[in-house]
C-alpha positions in Angstrom: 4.3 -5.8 -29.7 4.6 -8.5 -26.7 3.8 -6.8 -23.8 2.9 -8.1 -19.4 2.6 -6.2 -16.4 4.0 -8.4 -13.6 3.3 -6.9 -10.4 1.0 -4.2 -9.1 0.7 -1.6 -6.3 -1.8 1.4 -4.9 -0.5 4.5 -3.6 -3.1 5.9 -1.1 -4.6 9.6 -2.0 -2.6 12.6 -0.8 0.5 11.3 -0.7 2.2 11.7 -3.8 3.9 15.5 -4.4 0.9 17.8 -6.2 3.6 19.2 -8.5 6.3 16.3 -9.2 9.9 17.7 -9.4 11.6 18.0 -13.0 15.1 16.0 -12.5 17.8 18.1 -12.3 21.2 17.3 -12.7 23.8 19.1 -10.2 27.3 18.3 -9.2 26.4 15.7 -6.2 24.1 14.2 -8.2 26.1 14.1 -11.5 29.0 12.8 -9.3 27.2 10.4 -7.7 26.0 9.1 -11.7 29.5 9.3 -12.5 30.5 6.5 -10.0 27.4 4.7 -10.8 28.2 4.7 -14.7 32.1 4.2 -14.2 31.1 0.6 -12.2 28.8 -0.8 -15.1 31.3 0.6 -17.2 34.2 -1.8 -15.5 31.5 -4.7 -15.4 31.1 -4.7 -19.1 34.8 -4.5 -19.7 35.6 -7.1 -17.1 32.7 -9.8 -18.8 34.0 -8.7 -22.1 37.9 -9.5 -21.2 36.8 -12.8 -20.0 34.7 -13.4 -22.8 37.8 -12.9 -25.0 40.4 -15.1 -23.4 37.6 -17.7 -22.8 37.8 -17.7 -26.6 41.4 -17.6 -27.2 42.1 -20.1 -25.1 39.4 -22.4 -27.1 40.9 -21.5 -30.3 43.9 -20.7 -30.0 46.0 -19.3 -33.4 49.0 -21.3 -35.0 51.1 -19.5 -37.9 48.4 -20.4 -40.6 46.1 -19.1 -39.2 48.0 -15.5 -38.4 49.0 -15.5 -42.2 45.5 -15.6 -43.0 44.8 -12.7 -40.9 47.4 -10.5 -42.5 46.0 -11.6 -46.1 42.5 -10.7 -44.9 43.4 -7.5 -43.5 45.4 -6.5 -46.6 42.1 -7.1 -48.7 40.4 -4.8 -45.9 42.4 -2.6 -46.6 42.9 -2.6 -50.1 38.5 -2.6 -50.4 38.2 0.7 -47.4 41.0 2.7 -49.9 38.5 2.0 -52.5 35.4 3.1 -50.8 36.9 5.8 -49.4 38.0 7.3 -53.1 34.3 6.8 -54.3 33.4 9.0 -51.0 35.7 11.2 -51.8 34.4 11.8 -55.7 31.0 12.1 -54.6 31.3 14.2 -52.3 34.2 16.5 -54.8 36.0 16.2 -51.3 39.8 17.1 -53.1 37.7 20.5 -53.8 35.9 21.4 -50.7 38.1 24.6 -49.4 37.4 25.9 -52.8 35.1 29.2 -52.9 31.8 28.8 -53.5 29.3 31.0 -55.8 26.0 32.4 -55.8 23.4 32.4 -58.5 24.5 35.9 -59.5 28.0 34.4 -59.9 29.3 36.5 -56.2 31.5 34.6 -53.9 29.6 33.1 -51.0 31.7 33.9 -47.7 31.4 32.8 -44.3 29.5 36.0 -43.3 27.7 36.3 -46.2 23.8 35.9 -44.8 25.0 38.3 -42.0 22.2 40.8 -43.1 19.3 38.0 -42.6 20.8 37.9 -38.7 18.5 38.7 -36.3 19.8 41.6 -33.2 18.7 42.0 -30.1 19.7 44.9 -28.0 21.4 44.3 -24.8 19.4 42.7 -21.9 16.8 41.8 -25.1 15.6 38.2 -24.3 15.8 36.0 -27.8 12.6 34.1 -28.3 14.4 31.0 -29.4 16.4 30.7 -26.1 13.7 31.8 -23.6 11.0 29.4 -22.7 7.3 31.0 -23.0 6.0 30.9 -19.3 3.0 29.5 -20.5 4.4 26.5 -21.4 6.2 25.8 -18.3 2.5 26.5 -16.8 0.9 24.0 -18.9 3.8 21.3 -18.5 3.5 22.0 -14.6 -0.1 21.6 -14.9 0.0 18.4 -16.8 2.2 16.8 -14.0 -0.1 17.5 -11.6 -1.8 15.2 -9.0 -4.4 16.1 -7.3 -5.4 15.0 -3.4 -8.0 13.2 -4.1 -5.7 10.9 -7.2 -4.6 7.9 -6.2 -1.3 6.4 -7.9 -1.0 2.8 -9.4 2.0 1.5 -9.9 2.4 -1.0 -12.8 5.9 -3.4 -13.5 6.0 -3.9 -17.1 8.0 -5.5 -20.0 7.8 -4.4 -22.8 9.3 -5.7 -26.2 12.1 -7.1 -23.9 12.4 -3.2 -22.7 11.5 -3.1 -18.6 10.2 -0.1 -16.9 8.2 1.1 -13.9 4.7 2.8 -15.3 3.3 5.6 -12.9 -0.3 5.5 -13.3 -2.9 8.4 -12.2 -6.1 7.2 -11.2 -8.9 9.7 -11.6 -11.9 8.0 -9.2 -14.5 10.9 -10.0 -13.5 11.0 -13.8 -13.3 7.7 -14.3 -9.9 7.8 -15.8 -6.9 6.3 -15.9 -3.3 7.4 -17.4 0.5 7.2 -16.9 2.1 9.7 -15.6 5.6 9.1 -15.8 7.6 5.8 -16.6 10.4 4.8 -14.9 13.3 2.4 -16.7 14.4 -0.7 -14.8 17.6 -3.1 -15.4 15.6 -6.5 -15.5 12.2 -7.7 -15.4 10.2 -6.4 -12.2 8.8 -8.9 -9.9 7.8 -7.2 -7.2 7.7 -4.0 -5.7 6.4 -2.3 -2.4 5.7 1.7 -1.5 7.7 3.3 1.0 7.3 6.4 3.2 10.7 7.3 4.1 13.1 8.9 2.4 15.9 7.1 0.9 19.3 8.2 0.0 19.6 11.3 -1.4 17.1 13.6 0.8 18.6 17.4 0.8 15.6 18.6 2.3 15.6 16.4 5.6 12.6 15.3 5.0 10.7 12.9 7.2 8.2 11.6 4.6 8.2 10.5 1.4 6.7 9.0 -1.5 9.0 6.0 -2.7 8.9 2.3 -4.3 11.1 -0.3 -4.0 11.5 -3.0 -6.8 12.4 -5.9 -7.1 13.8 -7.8 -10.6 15.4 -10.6 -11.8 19.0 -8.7 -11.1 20.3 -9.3 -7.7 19.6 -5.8 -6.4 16.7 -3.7 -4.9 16.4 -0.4 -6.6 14.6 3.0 -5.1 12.9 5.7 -6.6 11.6 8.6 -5.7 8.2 8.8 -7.4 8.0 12.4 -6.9 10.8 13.0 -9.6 10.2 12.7 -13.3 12.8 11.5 -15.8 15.1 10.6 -13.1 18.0 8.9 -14.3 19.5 6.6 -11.4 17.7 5.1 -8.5 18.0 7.1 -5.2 19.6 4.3 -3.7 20.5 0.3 -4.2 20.4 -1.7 -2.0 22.5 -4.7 -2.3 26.1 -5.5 -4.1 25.2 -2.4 -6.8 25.2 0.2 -3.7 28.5 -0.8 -2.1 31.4 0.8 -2.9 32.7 0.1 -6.3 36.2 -0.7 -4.8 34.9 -3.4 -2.4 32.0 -4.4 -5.2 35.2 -5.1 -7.6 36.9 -7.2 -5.1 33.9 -9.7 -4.3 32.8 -9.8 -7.8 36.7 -11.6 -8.6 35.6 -14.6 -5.8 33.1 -17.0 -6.3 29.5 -15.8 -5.3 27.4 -17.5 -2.8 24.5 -17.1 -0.5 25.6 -14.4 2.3 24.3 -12.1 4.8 25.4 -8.7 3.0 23.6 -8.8 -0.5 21.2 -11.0 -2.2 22.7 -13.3 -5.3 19.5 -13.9 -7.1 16.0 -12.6 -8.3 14.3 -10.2 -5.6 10.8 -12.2 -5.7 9.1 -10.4 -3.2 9.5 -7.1 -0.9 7.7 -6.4 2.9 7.9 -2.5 4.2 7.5 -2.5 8.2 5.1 -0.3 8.7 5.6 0.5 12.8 9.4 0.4 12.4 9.6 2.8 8.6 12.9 2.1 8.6 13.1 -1.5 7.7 12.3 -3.3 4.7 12.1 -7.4 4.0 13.3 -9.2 1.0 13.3 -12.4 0.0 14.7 -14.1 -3.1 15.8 -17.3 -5.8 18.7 -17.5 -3.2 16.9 -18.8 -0.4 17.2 -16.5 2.1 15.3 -13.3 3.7 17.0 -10.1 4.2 16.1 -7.4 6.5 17.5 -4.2 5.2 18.1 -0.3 7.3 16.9 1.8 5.0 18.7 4.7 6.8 22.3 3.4 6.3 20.7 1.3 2.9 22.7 -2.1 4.3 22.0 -6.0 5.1 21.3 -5.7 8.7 20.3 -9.4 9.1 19.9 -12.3 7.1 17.8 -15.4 7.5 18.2 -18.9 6.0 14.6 -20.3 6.8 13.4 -22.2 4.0 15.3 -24.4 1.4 14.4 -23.3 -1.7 13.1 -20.1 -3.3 11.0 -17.5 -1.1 8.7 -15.9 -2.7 6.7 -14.3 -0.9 6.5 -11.7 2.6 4.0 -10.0 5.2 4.9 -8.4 8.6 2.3 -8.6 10.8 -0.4 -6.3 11.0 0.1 -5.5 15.3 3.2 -7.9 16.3 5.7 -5.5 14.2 8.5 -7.9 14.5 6.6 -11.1 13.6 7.8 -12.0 9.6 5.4 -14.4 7.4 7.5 -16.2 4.4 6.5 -18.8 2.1 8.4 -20.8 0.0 8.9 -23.1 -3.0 9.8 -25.6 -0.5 6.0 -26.1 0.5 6.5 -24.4 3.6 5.4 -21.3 5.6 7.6 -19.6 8.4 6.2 -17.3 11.2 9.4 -16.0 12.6 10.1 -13.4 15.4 13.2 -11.3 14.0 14.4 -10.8 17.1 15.0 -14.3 17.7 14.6 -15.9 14.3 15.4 -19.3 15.9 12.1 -19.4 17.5 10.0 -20.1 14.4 6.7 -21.5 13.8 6.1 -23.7 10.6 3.3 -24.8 8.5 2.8 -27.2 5.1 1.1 -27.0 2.4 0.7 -28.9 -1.3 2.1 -27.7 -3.1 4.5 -24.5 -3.8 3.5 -21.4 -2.0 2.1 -18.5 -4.2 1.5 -15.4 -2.1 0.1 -15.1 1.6 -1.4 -12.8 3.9 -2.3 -12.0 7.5 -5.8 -11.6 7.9 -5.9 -7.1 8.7 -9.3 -7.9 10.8 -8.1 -11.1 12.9 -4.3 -11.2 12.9 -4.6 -14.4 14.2 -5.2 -15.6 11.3 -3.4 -16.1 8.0 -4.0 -16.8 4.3 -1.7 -18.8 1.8 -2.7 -19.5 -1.6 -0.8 -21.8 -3.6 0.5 -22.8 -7.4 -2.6 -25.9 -7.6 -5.0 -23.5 -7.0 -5.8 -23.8 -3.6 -6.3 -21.2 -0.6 -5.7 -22.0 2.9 -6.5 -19.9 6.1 -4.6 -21.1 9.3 -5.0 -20.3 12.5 -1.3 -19.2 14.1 -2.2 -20.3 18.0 -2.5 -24.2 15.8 0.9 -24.6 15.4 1.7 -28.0 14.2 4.3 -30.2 15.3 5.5 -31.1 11.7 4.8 -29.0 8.1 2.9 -32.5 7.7 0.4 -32.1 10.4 -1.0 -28.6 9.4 -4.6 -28.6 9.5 -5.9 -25.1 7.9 -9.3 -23.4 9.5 -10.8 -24.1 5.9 -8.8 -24.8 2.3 -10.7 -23.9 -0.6 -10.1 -24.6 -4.5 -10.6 -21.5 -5.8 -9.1 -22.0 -9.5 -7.9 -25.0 -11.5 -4.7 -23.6 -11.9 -2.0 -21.8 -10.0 -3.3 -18.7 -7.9 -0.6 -16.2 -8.6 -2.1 -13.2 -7.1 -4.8 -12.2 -3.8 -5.7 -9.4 -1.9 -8.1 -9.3 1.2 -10.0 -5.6 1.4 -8.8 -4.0 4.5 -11.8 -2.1 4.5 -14.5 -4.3 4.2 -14.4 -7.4 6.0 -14.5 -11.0 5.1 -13.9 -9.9 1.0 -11.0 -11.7 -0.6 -10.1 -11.3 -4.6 -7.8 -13.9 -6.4 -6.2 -14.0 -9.8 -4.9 -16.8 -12.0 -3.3 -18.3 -14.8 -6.7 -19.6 -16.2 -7.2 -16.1 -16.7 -10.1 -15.2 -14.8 -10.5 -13.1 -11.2 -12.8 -13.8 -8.6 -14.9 -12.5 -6.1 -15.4 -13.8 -2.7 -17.5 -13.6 0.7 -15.3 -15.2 3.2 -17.9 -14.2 6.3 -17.9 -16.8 9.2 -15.0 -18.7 7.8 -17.7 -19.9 5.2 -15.9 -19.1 1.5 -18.5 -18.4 -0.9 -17.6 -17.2 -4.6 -19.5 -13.7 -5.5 -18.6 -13.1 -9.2 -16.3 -14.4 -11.5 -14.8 -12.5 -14.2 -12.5 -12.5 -17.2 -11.2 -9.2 -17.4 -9.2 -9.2 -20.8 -5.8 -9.0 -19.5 -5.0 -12.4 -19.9 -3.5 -14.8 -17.5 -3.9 -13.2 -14.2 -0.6 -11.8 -12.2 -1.6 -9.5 -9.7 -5.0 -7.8 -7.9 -4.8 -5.4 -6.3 -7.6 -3.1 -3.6 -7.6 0.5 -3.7 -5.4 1.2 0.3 -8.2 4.0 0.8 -11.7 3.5 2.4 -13.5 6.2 -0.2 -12.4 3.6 -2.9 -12.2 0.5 -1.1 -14.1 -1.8 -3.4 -11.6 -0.3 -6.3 -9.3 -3.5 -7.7 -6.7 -2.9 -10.2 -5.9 -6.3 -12.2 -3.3 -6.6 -14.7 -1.4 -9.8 -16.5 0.4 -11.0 -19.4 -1.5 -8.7 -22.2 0.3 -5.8 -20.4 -3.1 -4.6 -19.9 -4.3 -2.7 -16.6 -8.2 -2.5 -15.5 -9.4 -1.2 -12.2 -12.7 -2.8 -11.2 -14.9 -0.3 -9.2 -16.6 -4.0 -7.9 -19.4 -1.9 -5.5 -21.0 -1.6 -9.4 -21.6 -5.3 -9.7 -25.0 -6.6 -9.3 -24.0 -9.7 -7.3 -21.4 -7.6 -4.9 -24.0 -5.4 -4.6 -26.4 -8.5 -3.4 -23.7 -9.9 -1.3 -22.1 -7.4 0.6 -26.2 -5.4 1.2 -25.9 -6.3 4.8 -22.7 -4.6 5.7 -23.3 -1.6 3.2 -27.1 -0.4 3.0 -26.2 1.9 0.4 -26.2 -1.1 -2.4 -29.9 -1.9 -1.9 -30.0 0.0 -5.2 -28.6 -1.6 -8.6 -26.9 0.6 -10.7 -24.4 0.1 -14.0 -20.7 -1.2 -13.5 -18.3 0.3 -14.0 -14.5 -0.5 -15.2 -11.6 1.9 -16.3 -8.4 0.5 -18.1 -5.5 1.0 -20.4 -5.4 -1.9 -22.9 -2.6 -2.6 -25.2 -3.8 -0.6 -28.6 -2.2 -4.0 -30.7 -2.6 -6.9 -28.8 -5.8 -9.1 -29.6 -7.7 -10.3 -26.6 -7.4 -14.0 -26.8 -11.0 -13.9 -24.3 -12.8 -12.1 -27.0 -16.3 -13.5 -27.5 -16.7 -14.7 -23.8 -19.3 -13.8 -21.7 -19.0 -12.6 -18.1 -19.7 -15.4 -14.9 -21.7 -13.3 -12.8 -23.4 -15.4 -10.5 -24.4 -16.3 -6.6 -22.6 -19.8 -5.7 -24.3 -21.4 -3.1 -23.0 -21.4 0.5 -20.2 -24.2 0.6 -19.7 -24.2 -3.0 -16.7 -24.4 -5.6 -14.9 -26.8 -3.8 -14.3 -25.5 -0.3 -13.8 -27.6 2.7 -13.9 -26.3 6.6 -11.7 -28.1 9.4 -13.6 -27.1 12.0 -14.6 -30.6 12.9 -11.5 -32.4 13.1 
């Protein structure tokens, strides 16, 4: 069974509902399924009409042909009359209103076993129909989250099949399970909590517990993750959420870029955090769209870079200032409000992820697919993408850094993943990058880490990849973390045993068996990093 988690995401503790919500089906909500179903229902038909005169016009039929058809579907014929007599013989079908006997020879009627019937006087509940309350209390109580659980959210495929895993993460127990999955319609590459409520919200509530995802579709689906076995996303955002009328008329023209929907993969999702109502996108289409998560529509569209964007962060005080990066080696500070005033910065090679720094926002971090990592000052703006000097540029792997995270908890601690399959650990103090610990955490090639959002489990990173495996690294339990970070956090003068909870894929093989684990202390200015200070 081939299995890879592609993206990652913490929900912090006390957020999620303490009982999740059954779903329940009522005449809105069926209704609204109805419409949903009826449009990928008119999809199918319309690809499959167009499939079909795409092939009649290739091969079209001449007489011959025809004949051959009415010869072959004689034979047809001629073979189902057959099959259905042999049915019909084995079955004694010419015989079956015939009455039937008993052992003792007596005719069997239709109320003959109305003896064995079971009666229940009136008002009498029947046992078969009623539900013991004890199991709804045990089913209620094995869907429960307690405060102090955080949630990990984990996009997975899975023998082709795509899905949203729910994860529970038990600190104090050390353990780690799903909850509840969640289907999607294409391969999740992204995905970002929310706190609002989106679309359906009957109980006018002002928070919520939410996730947006991003796939290879087109669209941007949302979920409530307070519901279990929901059906349909609570709302779409993009083409799939319009009305089907006005979704049938666009889907007849030719699709290109435009500032109402995305028309490629969602690669990577930004929530606002000051303004809860807006949400960033960007996609394989090249553009960045700001979406009201109120009315769920394209309220702007941006056209900054020239090839894919792939990745988003608002900034951490500035609430209107956007970060993007791009496939087209570049990487756009951009004011919403006035998107034509833009800052722009170059790198190597193609972006990978990026970050504002949550201690200094006047800093940034951009890693990138040769495995470098760059922090930039934003008051350096240079004149040209060419001229970009960063504060320091490190090589942190030998291949592609597909995932980072900086701890907003602990200062100057930065974690990266990569497709050479091992995570690492580093001290980033005084703008001096120093590698902690490396580690090889047997999920493969690395594509996304993750910190714990809450301060009680700040040194908590959940790593995941393409063995569809998930570990969360409680790091304060390594000896050279420990070592490193003894100055900030007195309480790790003491050694004690690490410690690692995961779900690993019961029938994949780790390719990494046999490996041993790279704990150790780089020295200061080591694995290849290079400051800029000087210039």
């Amino acid at each position: 069974m081939s299995s890879m988690i592609t993206t990652t995401g913490w929900v912090r503790r006390g957020v999620a509902a303490q009982f999740p919500t059954k779903y329940e089906i009522d005449e809105a909500e069926m209704s609204r399924i109805s419409k949903l179903a009826r449009m990928q229902l008119e999809d199918a038909k319309e690809g499959l009409s167009a499939a079909q005169d795409e092939v009649m016009d290739e091969d079209g039929k001449d007489g011959a042909a025809e004949a051959m058809d009415d010869d072959s579907e004689k034979k047809t014929k001629e073979g189902a009359d057959s099959n259905e007599d042999d049915v019909l013989k084995e079955f004694d079908m010419d015989h079956y209103d015939s009455d039937e006997k008993d052992e003792d020879g007596e005719k069997i009627t239709m109320f003959g076993n109305v003896q064995s019937l079971a009666y229940h006087q009136p008002n009498e509940a029947d046992p078969y129909l009623v539900m013991p309350e004890d199991e709804d209390d045990e089913e209620r109580e094995e869907l429960q989250i307690m405060p102090v659980d955080n949630l990990l959210l984990a996009g997975k495929v899975e023998d082709e099949v795509a899905h949203l895993e729910v994860y529970v993460y038990e600190d104090r127990a050390d353990n780690l399970y799903v909850h509840h999955d969640i289907m999607l319609p294409g391969i999740p590459l992204c995905l970002e909590w929310l706190d609002i409520p989106v679309g359906k919200n009957p109980d006018n509530r002002t928070q919520g517990n939410f996730v947006a995802v991003g796939t290879m579709e087109p669209d941007i689906e949302i979920w409530d993750l307070d519901v279990v076995d929901c059906m349909y996303p609570n709302a779409i955002l993009g083409q799939g959420g319009q009305d089907a009328e006005k979704a049938k008329k666009k889907q007849k023209k030719k699709v290109k870029a435009n500032d109402e929907y995305h028309i490629d993969s969602v690669l990577a999702l930004a929530a606002n955090r000051a303004h809860r109502n807006l949400l960033a996108s960007a996609s394989a289409d090249k553009t960045v769209k700001l979406w009201d998560l109120n009315t769920t529509t394209c309220a702007k569209s941006y056209s900054h870079h020239k090839d894919k964007v792939c990745s988003l962060d608002w900034h951490p005080t500035e609430s209107t200032i956007l970060l993007s990066g791009s496939y087209d080696r570049t990487v756009v500070a951009a004011d919403m409000r006035a998107p034509d005033a833009q800052a722009r910065w170059g790198v190597d090679a193609d972006v990978e992820g990026l970050r504002w720094d949550p201690h200094d926002p006047n800093f940034f971090y951009v890693t990138t697919d040769a495995g470098m990592v760059y922090r930039y000052d934003m008051r350096n703006v240079p004149t040209s993408p060419a001229e970009s000097k960063p504060v320091w540029s490190l090589q942190a792997h030998d291949s592609s850094v597909s995932s980072f995270d900086i701890n907003r908890n602990i200062p100057g601690f930065l974690v990266t993943g990569s497709t050479d399959k091992t995570v690492k650990l580093w001290n980033i103090e005084n703008d001096r990058p120093n590698m902690v610990v490396s580690r090889k955490l047997d999920v493969g090639k690395v594509f996304s880490t993750a910190f714990a959002p809450d301060q009680e489990v700040g040194f908590r990173i959940a790593v995941a990849g393409s063995q569809g495996n998930v570990q969360v690294w409680d790091a304060s339990t390594n000896g050279a973390v420990r070592r490193a970070f003894v100055s900030r956090m007195p309480e790790f003068a003491n050694e004690v045993e690490e410690r690692m909870v995961g779900i690993t894929a019961d029938d994949e093989e780790s390719d990494d068996e046999g490996e041993e684990d790279a704990d150790e202390d780089a020295p200061r200015g080591g694995d290849g990093w290079e400051s800029m200070d000087e210039d």
